[in-house]
C-alpha positions in Angstrom: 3.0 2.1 -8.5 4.9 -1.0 -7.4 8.1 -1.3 -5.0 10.6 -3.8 -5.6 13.9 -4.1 -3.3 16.8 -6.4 -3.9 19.3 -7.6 -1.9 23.0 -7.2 -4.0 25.4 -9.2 -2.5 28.3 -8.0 -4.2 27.9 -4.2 -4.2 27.8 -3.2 -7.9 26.3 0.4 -8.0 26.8 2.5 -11.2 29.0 5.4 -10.0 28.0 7.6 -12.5 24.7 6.9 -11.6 23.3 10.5 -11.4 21.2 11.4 -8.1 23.1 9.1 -5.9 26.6 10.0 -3.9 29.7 8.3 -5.4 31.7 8.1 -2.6 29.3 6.4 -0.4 28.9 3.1 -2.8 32.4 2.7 -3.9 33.3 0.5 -1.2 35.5 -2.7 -1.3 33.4 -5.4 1.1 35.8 -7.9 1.6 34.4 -11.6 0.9 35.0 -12.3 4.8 32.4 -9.8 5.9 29.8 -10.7 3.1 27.8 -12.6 5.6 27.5 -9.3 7.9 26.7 -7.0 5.0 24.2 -6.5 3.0 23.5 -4.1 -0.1 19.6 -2.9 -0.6 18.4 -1.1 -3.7 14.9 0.1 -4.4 13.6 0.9 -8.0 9.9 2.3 -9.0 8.8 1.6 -12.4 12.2 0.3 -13.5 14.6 2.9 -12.4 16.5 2.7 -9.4 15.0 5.5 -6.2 17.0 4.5 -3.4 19.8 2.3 -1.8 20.7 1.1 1.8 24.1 -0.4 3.6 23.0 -2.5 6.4 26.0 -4.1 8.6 25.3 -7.0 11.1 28.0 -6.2 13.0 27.5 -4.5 16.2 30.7 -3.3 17.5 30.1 0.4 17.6 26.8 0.0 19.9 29.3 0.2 22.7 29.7 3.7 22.2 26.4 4.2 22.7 24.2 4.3 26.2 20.9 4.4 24.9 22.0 1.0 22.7 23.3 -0.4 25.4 20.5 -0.9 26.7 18.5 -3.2 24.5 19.7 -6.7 24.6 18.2 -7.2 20.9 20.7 -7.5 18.1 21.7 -3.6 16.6 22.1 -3.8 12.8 23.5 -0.2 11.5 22.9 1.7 8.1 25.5 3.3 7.7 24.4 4.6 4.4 21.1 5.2 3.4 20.3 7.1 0.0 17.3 8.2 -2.1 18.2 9.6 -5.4 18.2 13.1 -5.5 15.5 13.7 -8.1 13.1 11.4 -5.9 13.4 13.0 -2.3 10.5 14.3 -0.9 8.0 11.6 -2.5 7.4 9.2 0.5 10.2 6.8 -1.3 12.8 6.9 1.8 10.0 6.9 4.1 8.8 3.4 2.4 12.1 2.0 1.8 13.0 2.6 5.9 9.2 1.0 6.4 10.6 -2.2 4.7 13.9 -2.6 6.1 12.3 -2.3 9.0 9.8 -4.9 8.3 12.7 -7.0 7.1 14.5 -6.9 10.4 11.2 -7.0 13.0 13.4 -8.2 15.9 16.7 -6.1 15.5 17.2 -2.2 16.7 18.1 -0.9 13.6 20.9 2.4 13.9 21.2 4.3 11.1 24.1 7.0 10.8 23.1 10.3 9.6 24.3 12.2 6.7 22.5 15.9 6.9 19.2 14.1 7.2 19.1 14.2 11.1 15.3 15.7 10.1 14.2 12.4 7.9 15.5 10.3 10.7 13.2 12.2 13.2 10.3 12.6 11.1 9.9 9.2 10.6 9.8 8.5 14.5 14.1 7.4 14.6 15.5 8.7 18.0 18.7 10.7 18.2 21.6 8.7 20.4 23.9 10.2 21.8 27.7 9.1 22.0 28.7 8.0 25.7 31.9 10.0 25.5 30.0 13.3 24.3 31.8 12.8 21.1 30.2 15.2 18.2 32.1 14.7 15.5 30.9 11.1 14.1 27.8 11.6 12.3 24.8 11.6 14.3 23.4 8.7 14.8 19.3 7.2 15.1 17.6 4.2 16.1 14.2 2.7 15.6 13.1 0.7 18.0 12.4 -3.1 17.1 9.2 -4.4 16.4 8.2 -7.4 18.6 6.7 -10.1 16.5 3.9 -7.7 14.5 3.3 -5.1 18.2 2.7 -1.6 17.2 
């Protein structure tokens, strides 16, 4: 079984695309913010198992206490998918392996979409919002690795 991943600059997903949420990879990046976004997808054996969103930008950290506190740079997901037909295999767990592999020396802060459990399970900590707000989607951070440190 090999994993391959691929950076898509301009975001291209097939809406139709069965197993994967419309809504969350119809979105307009506007060629000003290219350089802060980037568009992951993961395919096994030729078809595609999983996608990510990850945003340079760290403006919402400041809503955040627990981020606040790490001087590293906070790259968010804010959308994270494995197709539907694939959950459950170890794909998302891999996929979130690389990315974090990818970005050894960032907090990574991904925002959860009913998978607060995934998050967890694969050792992601819950952060609270510093106004007590609960209606954002919950959000969870892995910590950064320093320079190959388990």
């Amino acid at each position: 079984m090999e994993w391959h991943y691929a950076t898509v600059w301009k975001p291209k997903f097939d809406l139709d695309d069965y197993g994967f949420e419309p809504h969350w990879w119809d979105a307009e990046v506007r060629s000003a913010e290219l350089d802060r976004n980037e568009f992951f997808r993961w395919t096994l054996d030729g078809h595609e198992v999983a996608r990510a969103h990850i945003d340079h930008g760290s403006e919402f950290k400041i809503h955040y206490d627990a981020l606040m506190r790490h001087s590293e740079p906070t790259y968010s997901i804010p959308f994270f998918e494995v197709r539907g037909n694939s959950r459950r295999q170890g794909i998302g767990r891999e996929a979130i392996r690389q990315l974090e592999d990818k970005y050894p020396d960032q907090l990574l802060a991904a925002f959860s979409e009913n998978a607060d459990g995934f998050w967890a399970n694969n050792g992601w900590v819950l952060c609270a919002r510093a106004d007590g707000d609960t209606l954002f989607r919950p959000l969870f951070a892995s910590a950064p690795k320093r320079h190959g440190a388990t």
